[in-house]
Each structure stands twice: as C-alpha cells, then as structure tokens.
N, C-alpha and C positions, 0 to 999 in steps of 0.2 A: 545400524544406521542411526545418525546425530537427527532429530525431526525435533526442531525450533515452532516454539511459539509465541507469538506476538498478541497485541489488540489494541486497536483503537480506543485512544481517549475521545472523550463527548467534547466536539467542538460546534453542536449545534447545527450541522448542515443536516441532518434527517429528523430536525425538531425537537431533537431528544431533551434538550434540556429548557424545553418551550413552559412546562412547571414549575420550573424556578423563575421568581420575578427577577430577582436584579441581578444585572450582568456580572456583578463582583462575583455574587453567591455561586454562578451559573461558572464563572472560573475558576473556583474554589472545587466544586465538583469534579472539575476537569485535573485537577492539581492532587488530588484526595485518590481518583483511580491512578493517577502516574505511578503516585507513592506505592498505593497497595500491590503495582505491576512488579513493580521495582522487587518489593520485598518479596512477593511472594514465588520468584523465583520465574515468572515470564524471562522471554529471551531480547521480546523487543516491545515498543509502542508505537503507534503511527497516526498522522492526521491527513485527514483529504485537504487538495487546493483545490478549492472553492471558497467565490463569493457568498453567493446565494444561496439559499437554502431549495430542499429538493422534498418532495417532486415537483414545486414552484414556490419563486419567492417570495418570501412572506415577512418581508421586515424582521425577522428572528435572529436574536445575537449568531455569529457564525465568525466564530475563531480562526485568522487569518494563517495561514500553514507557517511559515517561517519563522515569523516572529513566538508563535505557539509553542516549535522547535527551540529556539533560542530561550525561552522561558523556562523551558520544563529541562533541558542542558543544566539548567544550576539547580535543578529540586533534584535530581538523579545522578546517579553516580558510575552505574553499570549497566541496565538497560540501553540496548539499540535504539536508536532513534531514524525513524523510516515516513517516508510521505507515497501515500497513494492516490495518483503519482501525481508529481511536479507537472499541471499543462503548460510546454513548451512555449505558444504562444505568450502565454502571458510576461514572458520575463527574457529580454534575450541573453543568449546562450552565455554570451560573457558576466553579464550580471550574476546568472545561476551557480557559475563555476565560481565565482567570489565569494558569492553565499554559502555554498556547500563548502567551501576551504573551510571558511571563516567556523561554522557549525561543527567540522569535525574537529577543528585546534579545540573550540571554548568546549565541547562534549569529552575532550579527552580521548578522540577518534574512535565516536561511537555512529558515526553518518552511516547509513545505509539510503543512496542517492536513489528513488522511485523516479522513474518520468516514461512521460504518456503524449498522445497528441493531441489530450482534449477533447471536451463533444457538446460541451454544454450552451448551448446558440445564446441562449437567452442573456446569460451570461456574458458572454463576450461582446453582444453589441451593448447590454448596461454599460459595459466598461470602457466602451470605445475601441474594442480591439477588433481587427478583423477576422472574420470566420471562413477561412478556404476551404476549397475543397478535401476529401477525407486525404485522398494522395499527396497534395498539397502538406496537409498537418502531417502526416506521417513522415516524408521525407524533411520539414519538418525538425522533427523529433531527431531522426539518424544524424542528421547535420549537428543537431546540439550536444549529441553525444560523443563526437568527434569533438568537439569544440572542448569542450569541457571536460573530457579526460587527460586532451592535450596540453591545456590551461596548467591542470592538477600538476602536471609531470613536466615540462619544461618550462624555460625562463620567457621566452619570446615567442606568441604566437601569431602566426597573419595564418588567415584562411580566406580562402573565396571558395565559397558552393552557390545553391541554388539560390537559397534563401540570406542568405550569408558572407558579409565581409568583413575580413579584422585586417588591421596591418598593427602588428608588434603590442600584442595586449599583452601586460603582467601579469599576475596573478599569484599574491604575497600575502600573508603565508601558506604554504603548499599543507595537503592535509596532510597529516600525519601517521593516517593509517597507510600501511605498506601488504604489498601494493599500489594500493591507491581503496577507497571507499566500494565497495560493492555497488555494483550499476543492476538496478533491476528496473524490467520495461514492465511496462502495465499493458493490457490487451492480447486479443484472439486473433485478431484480424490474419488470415489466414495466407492470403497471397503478399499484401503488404508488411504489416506490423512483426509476424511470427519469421519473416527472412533477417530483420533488422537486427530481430533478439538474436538468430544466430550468429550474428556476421559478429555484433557489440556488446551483448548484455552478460554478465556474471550471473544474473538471474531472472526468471522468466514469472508471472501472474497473471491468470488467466483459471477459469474454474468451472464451474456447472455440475452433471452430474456426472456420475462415473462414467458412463457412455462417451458424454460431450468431452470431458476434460481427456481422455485417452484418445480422442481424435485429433484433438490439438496437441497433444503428443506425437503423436504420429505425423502430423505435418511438420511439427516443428520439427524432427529427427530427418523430413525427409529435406528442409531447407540445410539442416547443419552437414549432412553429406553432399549436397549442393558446393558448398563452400567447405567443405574440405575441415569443418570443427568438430570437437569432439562432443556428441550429443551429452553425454553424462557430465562434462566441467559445468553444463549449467543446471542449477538450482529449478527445481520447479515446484513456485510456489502457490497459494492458494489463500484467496481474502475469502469474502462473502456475510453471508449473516449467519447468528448463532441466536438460540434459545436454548437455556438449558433450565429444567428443573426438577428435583430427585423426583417425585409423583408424576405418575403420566397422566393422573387427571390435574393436576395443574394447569398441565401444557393445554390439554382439551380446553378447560376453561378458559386459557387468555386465546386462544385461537387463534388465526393467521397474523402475524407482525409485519407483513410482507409491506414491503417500501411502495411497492408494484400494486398491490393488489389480490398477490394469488391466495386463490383457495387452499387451507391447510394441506391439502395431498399434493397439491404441486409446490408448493412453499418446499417442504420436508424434502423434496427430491435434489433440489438444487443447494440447499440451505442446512446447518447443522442445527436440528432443532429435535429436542427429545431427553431422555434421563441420562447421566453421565454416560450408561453403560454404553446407549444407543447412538448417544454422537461418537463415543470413542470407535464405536463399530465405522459409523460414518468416515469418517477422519480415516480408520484404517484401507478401507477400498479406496480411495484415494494413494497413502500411501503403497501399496499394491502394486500400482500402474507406474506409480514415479517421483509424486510428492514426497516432499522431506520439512515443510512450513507450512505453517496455516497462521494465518493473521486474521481472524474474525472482527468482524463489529457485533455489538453484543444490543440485540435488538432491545431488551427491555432498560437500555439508560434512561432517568440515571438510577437507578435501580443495580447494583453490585451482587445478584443472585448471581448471573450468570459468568458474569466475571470470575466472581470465586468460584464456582464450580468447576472451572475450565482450569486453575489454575490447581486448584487442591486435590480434584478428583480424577479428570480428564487427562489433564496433561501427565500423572504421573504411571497413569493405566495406560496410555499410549508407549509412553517411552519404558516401560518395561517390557512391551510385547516387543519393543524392536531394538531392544538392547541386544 
C-alpha cells in the first residue's frame, strides 16, 4: 500500500508564528518549511482558509489560503499543493473553480482541491458573510462540488440548485491534471457531510482516535453502498496535530500543545504526539482500519523538530512496514 504524506506550512492561524515580529520574517518561515517539505521527500503541503486566527482572534499575521498557494506554486516544483478545506461560503463556487484551474496550470498540476462547509461564526460575520444553518452549509458544499468539477471538464456551464444559479459560465484554462484535480471533503458529519463524500469526493478527512475514525469508516462504507459506489476508490485521509521528539522526556516537559486545551492523556489519544517510534506505531492503527494519508500540523512551529522528524524518521519506518 502507497501511504502519502503531507504538512502544513505555518500560516499563523494557531499563533504559531506570533514569535516572529515581522510579517516578512514570519513569511519567510513559512517559505523556509515549503522548501524543506519539498526536499525532503513529503508527498504534499497544505494551508487552512481562514481569516482569523483561533482559538480567537487576535490581530496575528494569518496567511490568506489562495494567494499562499499561488506563492509557494513557484518556490516548489513537485510537492502537492492541498487546502484544509476551501470554506465554500466564502467564495462562490464559480470563482473557486477559476481559482483552482488557474493553481493547478501555474503549479504544473499539482491542486489537490480540499473543501468543507465551514464553522467558524466569528469569522464569517467579521467578514460579512452569512452563517446558515449546518444543512444549509453542507448542501452548500455538494452544490459547489458539482459546480466546479463541471466548470473543470466542460466548456459551458448553467446550473440552478438550491443555493445556486449559473447560466453559461466558462472556465479557461481547464486544469491540467487528468482526470481532473483530486476532490477531497473535509468532515465527519455523519448523516450529512460523510453521504456527500460518497456520492462526490475522490477523497475523504476526517480523524480522531482509532475507535472514532473506524466508526466513520463504517458510516461512510454504509452511505457508499447506499449509493451504489465503491467504498475503497475513496482515499481516507487523516489531518490533526503532531508532536514528535526522539526523548520521551522531552515530550513530558513541553507537555500538552493541545489547541483545545486537553490534558496530555487525552491530547496523545487523538493526536500523534510521541518518539518517532511511537507516532509511527500511531499512524500505523490507523492505517489498519483504512488510512493511506496523514497531513499533520506540526504543533511546535515554527520550531522544524518535528517536521523533520516526520520526514526522516517517521515517514520512512512507516512506508516500509507497508511496502
């Protein structure tokens, strides 16, 4: 089995880069892990869309997704280039499908298209956008997905759904990856979001702990025979947070990193956080169940322990247990 790995560059929405004063410097960081992703043999990189920084906002630089994409396209050459995920509201569905063309021609058809429904309230009324209900955003999301794979692959599109009207949009230049760009949904939601992924997505993200994430296996396997698809064409993938460093009293001493809040024993449950040997173990129960990607964010940016760990140590003990 091929099991891909990706990681988030530091674009400042979990503060990470709140120790560097100036935003150049704080870009520069961000430009500096690309490189090192690139080289060192990762599969992909990825940025969140968000404005605001979390777990509230606090005025701190926060690197805009697209544009971030579009930048880090001409520092790279082979690395994937992935957003978790694209919030549908913010951009309608025709705009997105321009964007993502336009990203996968200048990337040399490296897009891998993330999109989600969004959740962040605070967020969306800063911005003046409005914040529907969760079924509302979800359906939503499927509408955009139509939209914008249709966009990708033929010359003229009109659509009416719910949310939604086109009459005869273009969309020039078509991307260039064939097929078309990999579609992968972001979310668990179990009655809504994990039907959608069957019915549309090339690949699925969604995580927790081995318990959690193989129940959402199993929903989703029981939506894809609903609909008549085949549960294995889709990819299931896996973000979340990572810690790595070779002493496990290291890890003892920096202690929980958790975004949230949790206490070290429940951080470690959901989260890969531990000595190479311990996350690859991690990583493994997962792939067990059905994983074949992990796309971590690397809790201690901007800090490159863990990064490199994951890349030199982790990711090569992984893919030889499942060669």
């Amino acid at each position: 089995m091929e099991i891909n790995f990706g990681v988030f560059i530091p674009q400042g929405w979990k503060m990470e880069l709140a120790s560097i004063d100036d935003p150049v410097d704080k870009w520069a960081k961000a430009v500096e892990i690309a490189k090192y992703a690139e080289d060192s043999g990762l599969d992909s990189l990825w940025v969140y869309d968000h404005f605001h920084n979390v777990p509230r906002p606090a005025h701190e630089t926060m690197f805009e997704c697209w544009t971030t994409l579009a930048a880090i396209s001409q520092i790279t050459s082979r690395i994937k280039l992935g957003q978790m995920v694209t919030c549908t509201p913010y951009r309608d569905p025709s705009l997105t499908a321009k964007i993502t063309s336009n990203i996968d021609v200048i990337s040399g058809g490296r897009l891998i298209w993330g999109v989600g429904a969004g959740w962040y309230e605070h967020e969306f009324k800063g911005y003046g956008y409005e914040f529907p209900r969760p079924a509302a955003r979800i359906k939503m999301m499927e509408e955009a997905v139509e939209i914008v794979t249709a966009m990708w692959s033929q010359d003229d599109v009109s659509y009416e759904g719910t949310h939604y009207t086109m009459d005869g949009a273009q969309c020039d230049p078509k991307p260039i990856q064939k097929p078309r760009p990999q579609v992968l949904i972001g979310g668990g939601g179990e009655q809504l979001t994990l039907r959608v992924v069957s019915r549309l997505a090339d690949a699925s993200n969604f995580g927790g702990t081995p318990d959690e994430f193989a129940h959402k296996c199993e929903v989703l396997k029981g939506h894809c025979a609903a609909v008549g698809r085949d549960y294995d064409e889709i990819q299931k993938t896996i973000s979340g947070e990572i810690f790595i460093r070779e002493d496990e009293a290291d890890i003892e001493e920096a202690g929980s990193l958790s975004l949230i809040g949790l206490p070290m024993d429940e951080w470690r449950k959901g989260a890969y956080v531990g000595t190479p040997e311990q996350v690859a173990e991690a990583m493994q129960s997962r792939i067990d169940l059905g994983a074949s990607a992990f796309y971590p964010w690397c809790s201690d940016y901007p800090d490159m322990e863990t990064v490199r760990l994951l890349a030199e140590v982790v990711m090569p003990e992984v893919r030889r247990a499942n060669a």
